[in-house]
N, C-alpha and C positions, 0 to 999 in steps of 0.2 A: 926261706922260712925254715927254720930247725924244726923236724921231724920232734914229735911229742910219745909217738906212742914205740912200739917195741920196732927193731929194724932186723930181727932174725925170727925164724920160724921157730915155734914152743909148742912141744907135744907136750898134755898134762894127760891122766886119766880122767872117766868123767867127775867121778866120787870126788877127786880132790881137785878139779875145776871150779866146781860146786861148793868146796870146801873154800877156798881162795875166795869167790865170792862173795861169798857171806862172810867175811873179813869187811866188805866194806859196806858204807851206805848207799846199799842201789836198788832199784825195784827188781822182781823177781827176774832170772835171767831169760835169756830171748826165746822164742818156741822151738829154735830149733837144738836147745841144749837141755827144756825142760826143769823139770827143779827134779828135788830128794822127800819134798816134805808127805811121802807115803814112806819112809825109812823111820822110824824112831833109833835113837841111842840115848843111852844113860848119861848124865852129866861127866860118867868119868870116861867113856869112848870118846864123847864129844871133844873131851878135853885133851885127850890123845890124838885122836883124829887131824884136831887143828896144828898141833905139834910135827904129826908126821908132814903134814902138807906145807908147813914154814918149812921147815928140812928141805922139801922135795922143789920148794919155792927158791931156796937158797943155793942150792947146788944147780940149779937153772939161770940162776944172774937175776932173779925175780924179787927178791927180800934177802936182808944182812941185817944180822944183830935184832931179830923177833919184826924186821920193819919191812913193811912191804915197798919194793922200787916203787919211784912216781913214775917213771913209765910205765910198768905195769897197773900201776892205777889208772892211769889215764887211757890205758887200752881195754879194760874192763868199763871205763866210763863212757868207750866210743863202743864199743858193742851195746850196753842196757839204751843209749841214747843216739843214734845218727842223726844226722841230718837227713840222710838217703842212704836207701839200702836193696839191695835185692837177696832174697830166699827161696830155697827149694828144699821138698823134701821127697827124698825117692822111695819108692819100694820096687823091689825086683822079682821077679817070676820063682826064685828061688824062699821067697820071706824074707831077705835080708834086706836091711831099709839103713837109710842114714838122710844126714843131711848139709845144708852148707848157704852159710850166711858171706854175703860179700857190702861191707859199708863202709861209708867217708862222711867225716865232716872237717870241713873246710878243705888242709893236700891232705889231708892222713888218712889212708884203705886203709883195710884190713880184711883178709879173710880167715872166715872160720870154718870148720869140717869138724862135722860131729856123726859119732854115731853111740851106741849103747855103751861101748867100752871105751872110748878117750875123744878129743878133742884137742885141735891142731888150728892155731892161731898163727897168723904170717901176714907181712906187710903185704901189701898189694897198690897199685897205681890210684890214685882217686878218681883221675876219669878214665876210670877203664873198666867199672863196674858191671856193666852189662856184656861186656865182652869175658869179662876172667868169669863171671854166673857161668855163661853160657861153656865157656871152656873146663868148668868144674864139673859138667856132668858128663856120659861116657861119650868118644867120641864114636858120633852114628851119622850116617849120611841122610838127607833130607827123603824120606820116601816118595815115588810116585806115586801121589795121590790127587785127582782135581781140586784147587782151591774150590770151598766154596763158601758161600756168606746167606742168612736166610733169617728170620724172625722168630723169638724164639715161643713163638706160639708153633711155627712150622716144624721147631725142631722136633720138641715135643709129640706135636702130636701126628706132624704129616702133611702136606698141602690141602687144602681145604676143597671139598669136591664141590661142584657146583648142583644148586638144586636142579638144574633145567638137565632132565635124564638128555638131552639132545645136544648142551652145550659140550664142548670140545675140551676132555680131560686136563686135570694139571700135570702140567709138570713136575713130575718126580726126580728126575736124576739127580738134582744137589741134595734131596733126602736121602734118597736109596744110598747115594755115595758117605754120605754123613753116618747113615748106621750100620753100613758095611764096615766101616772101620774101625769106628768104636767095638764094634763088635768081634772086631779082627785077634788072633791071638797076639800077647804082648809080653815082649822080656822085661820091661821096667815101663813104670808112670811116674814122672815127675811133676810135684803142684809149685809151681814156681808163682812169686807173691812180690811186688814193688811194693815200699811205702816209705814216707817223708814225713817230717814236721812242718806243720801248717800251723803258724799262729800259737807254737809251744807244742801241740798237741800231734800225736803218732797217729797217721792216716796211712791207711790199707789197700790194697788195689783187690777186687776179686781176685780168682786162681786162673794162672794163663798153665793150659795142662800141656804137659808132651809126653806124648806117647811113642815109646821104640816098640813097634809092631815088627814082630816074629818073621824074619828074612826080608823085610821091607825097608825100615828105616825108623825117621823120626818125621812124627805129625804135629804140627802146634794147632789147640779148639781154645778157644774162649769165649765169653759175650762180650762185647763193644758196649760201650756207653749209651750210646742207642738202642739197645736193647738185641741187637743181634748177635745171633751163634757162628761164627767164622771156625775156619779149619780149612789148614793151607799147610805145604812140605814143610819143614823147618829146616829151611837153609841158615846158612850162617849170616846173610844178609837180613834176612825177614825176622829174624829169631833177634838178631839186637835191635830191628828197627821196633818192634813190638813190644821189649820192655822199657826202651827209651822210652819210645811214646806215652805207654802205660803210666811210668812214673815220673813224665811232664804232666799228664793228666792232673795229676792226685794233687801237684804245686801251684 
């Protein structure tokens, strides 16, 4: 099947990603590129603006002759719509934050890397989405940490003590271990997010978080469908089994 969307990597800025967008009929762009509409400009900026960015579109292989390419279209139309996708967005101990969309529909990936100042779009494998996520963030080794799994009445608040001053205390150690680490200092948190079309319509997974804890490693927390709080090492095994799963869930 002939490849529809772009087959080389395209660094734009954000301003004129943004720009290039609003070129076509799409809904606003994805969360992890945000929009501009806190920017005002005059109708005659605007009217510059779009100009410099066909330019900057043109010298890219992107648009010829004021017309934007149909693979460029069509890679802007599989970003606004997947089929399936995975996101994250990081912040780092430093403030500096960015983020990275990895989607397909039907063979055609893509991935996207965004942060404040530009935006970098590249083909990518279509079943290989939950592996290229995972290898988009920094690489960190799985920390030692006890899996644990617990209800998130218990997470919140604690194991539940029993009334009878005589019966035989709960069990704490998969709480104490669970706020020990959240608690732990950390060089970056990534909120990483599945979601699919169901029925036409864009469905979300809650946030599967990981945490690079300070000489430690990486921990992946989230709640299960069932209501409970899990947090386990993030190896590389358990890290794609977890967004697979995630985002068969959602289908």
């Amino acid at each position: 099947m002939p490849v529809s969307v772009l087959e080389h990597a395209v660094v734009l800025p954000r301003q004129g990603f943004l720009t290039a967008w609003s070129m076509i009929d799409l809904p606003d762009p994805h969360p992890i590129i945000g929009t501009d509409r806190h920017l005002w400009t005059d109708d005659e900026s605007t009217r510059a603006l779009h100009e410099e960015t066909l330019k900057l579109l043109a010298e890219k292989g992107l648009a010829r002759g004021g017309r934007l390419n149909p693979l460029w279209i069509n890679t802007l139309t599989l970003i606004a719509a997947p089929s399936r996708e995975f996101y994250a967005f990081s912040h780092y101990r430093d403030d500096s934050h960015g983020a990275v969309l990895v989607a397909a529909s039907d063979t055609d990936g893509l991935r996207v890397i965004a942060d404040p100042q530009a935006v970098i779009i590249e083909p990518i494998p279509a079943t290989r989405l939950a592996t290229t996520l995972f290898d988009s963030l920094p690489p960190i080794d799985p920390a030692g940490v006890r899996a644990v799994s617990m209800t998130r009445a218990e997470a919140e608040n604690g194991p539940a003590h029993p009334d009878d001053p005589l019966a035989e205390a709960p069990d704490t150690r998969d709480y104490d271990e669970l706020v020990s680490v959240l608690g732990a200092p950390r060089d970056a948190a990534h909120q990483v997010y599945a979601a699919c079309r169901r029925d036409g319509e864009r469905v979300r997974s809650s946030p599967i978080t990981a945490l690079d804890l300070t000489g430690r490693g990486r921990v992946l927390t989230y709640a299960t469908g069932d209501d409970r709080v899990v947090m386990h090492p993030a190896t590389f095994r358990d890290s794609i089994l977890t967004l697979n799963d995630t985002l068969k869930g959602l289908s």
